[in-house]
N, C-alpha and C positions, 0 to 999 in steps of 0.2 A: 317088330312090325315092319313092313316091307314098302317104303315109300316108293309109288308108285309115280311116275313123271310123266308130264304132260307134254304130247307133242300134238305137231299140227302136221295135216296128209293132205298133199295139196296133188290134182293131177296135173300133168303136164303133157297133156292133149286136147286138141280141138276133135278127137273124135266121139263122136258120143256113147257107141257102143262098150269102147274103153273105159269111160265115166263110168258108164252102167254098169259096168263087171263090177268096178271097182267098189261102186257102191253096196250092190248087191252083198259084196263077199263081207265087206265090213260091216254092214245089217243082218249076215249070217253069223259069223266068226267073233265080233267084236261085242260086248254084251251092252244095252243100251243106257247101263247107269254106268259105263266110261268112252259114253262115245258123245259126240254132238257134232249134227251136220251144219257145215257154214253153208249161210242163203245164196241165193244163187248158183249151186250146184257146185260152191267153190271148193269145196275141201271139205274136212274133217277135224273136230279136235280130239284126241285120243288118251285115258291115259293108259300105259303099259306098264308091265314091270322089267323089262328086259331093254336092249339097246333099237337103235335107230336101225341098226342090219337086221337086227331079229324082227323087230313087228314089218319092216321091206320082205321078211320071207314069208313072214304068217302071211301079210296079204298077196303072195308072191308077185308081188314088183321085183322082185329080184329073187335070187336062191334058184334059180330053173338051171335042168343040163346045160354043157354048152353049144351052142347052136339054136336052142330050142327059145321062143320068144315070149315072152310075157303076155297073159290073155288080159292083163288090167292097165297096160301100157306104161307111158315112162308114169313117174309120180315125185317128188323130192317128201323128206319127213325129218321133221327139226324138231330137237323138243324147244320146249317154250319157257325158260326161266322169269319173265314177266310178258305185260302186258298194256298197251294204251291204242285207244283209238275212237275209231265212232261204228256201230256194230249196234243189232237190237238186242236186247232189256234180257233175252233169256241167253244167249251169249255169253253177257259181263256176268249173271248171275253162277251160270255152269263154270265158268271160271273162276269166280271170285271163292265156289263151295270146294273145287278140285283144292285150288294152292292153300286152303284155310286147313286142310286136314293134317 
């Protein structure tokens, strides 16, 4: 069985068009029982089964020719080995069902 890992996709633009793409493509691309959007437009939590480079090209944040620019702008993507904070109730749940399996 193919443990899949939990990462967080965070953008790293004040532009919103940027945001948009980026969303857009991970609400096309990313299926919605390994996805969950953090409030306020902040990110993403993700799980994959491949590395930090590879799901940067699936959502192409990166992997483009070179010279050619990314249409989803910069983004960082970390997987996530634990967890603590203050976040609403469907958050701690999506996360507490990912790391239990």
């Amino acid at each position: 069985m193919m443990i899949m890992l939990t990462y967080i996709v965070i953008p790293l633009t004040k532009n919103s068009a940027n945001t948009n793409a980026l969303n857009v493509l991970i609400e096309k691309d990313i299926g919605a029982d390994v996805r969950h959007k953090l409030q306020a437009d902040a990110g993403w939590l993700i799980q994959f089964d491949g590395t930090t480079k590879e799901l940067s090209d699936k959502l192409t944040i990166t992997g483009q020719k070179p010279g050619e620019p990314s249409l989803v702008g910069p983004a960082i993507i970390a997987p996530i080995s634990g967890y603590y904070g203050r976040g609403p109730t469907d958050m701690w749940e999506w996360l507490k069902i990912r790391f239990e399996r």
